[in-house]
N, C-alpha and C positions, 0 to 999 in steps of 0.2 A: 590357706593354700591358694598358690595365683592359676586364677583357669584361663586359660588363651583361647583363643578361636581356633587356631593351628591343633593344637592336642585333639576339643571336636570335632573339626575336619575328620582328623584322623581317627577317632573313635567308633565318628558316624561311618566311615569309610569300612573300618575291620566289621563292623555287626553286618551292611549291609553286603557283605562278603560272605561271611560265615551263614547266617541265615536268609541269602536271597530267596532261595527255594521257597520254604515261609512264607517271606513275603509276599511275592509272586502268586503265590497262592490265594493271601488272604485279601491283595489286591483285584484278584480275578476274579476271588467270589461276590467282595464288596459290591465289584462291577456289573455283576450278573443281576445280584439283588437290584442295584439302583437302576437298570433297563427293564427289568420285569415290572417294575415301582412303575418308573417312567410309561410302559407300553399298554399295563392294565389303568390308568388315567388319564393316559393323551387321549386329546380329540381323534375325531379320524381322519386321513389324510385330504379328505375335501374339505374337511370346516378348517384344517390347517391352512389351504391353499387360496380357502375365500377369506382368510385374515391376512395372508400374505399378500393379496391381492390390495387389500385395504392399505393396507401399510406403506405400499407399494406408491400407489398412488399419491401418495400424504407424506411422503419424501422430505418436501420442502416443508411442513409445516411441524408444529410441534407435537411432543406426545403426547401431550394432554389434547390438545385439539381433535388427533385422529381418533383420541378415542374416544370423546362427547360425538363425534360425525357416526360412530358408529353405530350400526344396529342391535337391538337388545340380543338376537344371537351371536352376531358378533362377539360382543361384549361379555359374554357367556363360554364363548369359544376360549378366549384371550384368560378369562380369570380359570377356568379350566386348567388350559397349558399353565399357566403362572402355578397354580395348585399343585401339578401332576410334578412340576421342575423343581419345586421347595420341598416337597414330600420325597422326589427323589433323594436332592443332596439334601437332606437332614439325615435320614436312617441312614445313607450309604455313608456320612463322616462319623456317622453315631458308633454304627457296625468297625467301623476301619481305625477308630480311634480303640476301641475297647483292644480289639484281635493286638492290634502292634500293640499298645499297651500292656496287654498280659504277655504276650510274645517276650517283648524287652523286660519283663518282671521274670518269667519265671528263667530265661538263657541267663540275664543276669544271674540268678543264683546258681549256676552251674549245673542246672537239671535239665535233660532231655526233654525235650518241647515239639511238636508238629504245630502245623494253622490251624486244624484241625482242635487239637488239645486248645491253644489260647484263645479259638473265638467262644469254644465251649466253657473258657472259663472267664472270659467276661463277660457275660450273660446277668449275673449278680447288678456290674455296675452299670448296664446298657441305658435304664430306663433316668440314671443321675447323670449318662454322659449325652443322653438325648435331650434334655430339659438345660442341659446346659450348651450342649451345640446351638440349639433355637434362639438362647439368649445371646450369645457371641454371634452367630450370623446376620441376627437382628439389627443388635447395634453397629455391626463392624458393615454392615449394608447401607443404613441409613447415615455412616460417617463418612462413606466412600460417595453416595449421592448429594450430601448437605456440600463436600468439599473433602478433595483427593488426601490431605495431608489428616486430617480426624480419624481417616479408614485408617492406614497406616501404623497412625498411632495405638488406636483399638488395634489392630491385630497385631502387634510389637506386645502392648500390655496385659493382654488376654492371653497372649500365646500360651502360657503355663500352669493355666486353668485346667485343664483334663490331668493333666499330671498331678497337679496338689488334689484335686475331687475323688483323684481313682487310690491316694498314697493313703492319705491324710484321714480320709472319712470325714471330710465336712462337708459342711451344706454349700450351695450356690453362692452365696452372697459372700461366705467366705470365703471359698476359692476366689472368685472373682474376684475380693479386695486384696489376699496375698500374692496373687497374679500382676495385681497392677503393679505394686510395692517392687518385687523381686523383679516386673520386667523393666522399668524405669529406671532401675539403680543398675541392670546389667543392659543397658538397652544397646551398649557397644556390642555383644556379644550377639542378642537376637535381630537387632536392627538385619543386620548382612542377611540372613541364610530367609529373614521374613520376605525382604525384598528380592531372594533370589526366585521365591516361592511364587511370589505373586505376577514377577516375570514370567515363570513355567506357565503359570494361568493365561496369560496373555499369550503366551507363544500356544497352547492348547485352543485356543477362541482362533488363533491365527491358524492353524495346520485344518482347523472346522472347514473353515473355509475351502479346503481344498480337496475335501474328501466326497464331492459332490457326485465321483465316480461311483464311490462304494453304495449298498444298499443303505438306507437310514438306520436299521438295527442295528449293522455290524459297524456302522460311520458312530452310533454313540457307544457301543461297548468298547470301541476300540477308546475313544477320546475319555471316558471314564474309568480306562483303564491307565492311560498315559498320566493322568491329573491322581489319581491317587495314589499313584507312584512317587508323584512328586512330593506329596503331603506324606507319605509314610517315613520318605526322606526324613523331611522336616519333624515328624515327630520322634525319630530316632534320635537328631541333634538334640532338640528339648528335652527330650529324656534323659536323655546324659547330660546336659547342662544342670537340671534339677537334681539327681543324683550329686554332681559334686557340692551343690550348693546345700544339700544337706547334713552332705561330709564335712 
């Protein structure tokens, strides 16, 4: 059977129609979890302000520079936040991959479903979709820093990992290698809607910027809510992409 993009367009278009509500929901909660994450491990907002300050300063120079200049609180502060920000988005893509996940398994079969119902029922796969978010973050992090086009690529070839780990019942390394396989041979298909995604990201880092009005709690629930809206998109497409490819 030939799958076009146009048909997913429109696949992903009708679920996130029928089941906005849902989603909405399990976006909001996701969101909730990743700023309570976030706010029980952030520094506090002076040792953020005297890192900012540092920062600040060291403008012109490189990051590795600013932060050998640094002070051992400093330098404390800084691996902190980095802690408190990884810790958030790990469990909050872990939480939000499982919920849309079961969401899209159980409405696919024709059964009545809430957010509620789907995040309670991926609970089972949370702890194989967490061990496998950390591995794709990892390397899809360190290909994005070595050089723009390896990120890319890692998250084109990885994209279909959560779906074969949650379908399939196999282990990481498996997913991982039928992830690479299936995204490479359809890579016309995921290329588009990856790079739409990772633009949404960009334009999310961009609107940060502007929300300097709002308080900081409500400036990150709102931005982590907008971002995994974006991703839940995304995993709606993939989901139905992997669906027909097993048809």
């Amino acid at each position: 059977m030939l799958i076009t993009a146009s048909a997913l367009y429109r696949d992903t278009g009708n679920f996130l129609r029928h089941q906005l509500v849902n989603i909405v929901l399990i976006v909001f909660f996701t969101s909730c979890v990743m700023a309570v994450i976030s706010k029980v491990f952030m520094p506090s907002i002076e040792e953020v302000q005297l890192l900012g300050e540092e920062a600040l300063s060291g403008a012109t120079r490189g990051v590795i520079e600013i932060v050998q200049n640094m002070s051992p609180d400093q330098q404390k502060v800084l691996l902190q936040l980095s802690a408190a920000g990884t810790l958030s988005s790990l469990i909050g893509h872990a939480l939000l991959l499982g919920g849309m996940l079961s969401l899209i398994s159980i409405a696919s079969s024709g059964k009545p479903v809430t957010a509620l119902h789907a995040l309670g029922s991926s609970c089972p796969n949370l702890l194989r979709l967490l061990s496998l978010t950390f591995l794709m973050m990892l390397s899809i992090q360190i290909g994005f820093m070595s050089l723009v086009v390896p990120g890319v690529l890692l998250s084109i070839t990885l994209a279909l990992a959560p779906m074969i780990i949650t379908t399939e019942r196999v282990g990481l390394v498996s997913a991982i290698y039928t992830s690479g396989q299936l995204g490479w041979s359809h890579i016309r298909l995921i290329a588009p809607v990856v790079s739409f995604w990772i633009l949404a990201k960009l334009l999310v880092l961009l609107i940060a910027s502007k929300l300097v009005i709002l308080p900081p709690d409500l400036a990150i629930v709102f931005l982590d809510i907008l971002s995994n809206f974006f991703s839940s998109i995304l995993i709606i497409y993939l989901s139905r992409l992997y669906m027909l490819l097993k048809s």
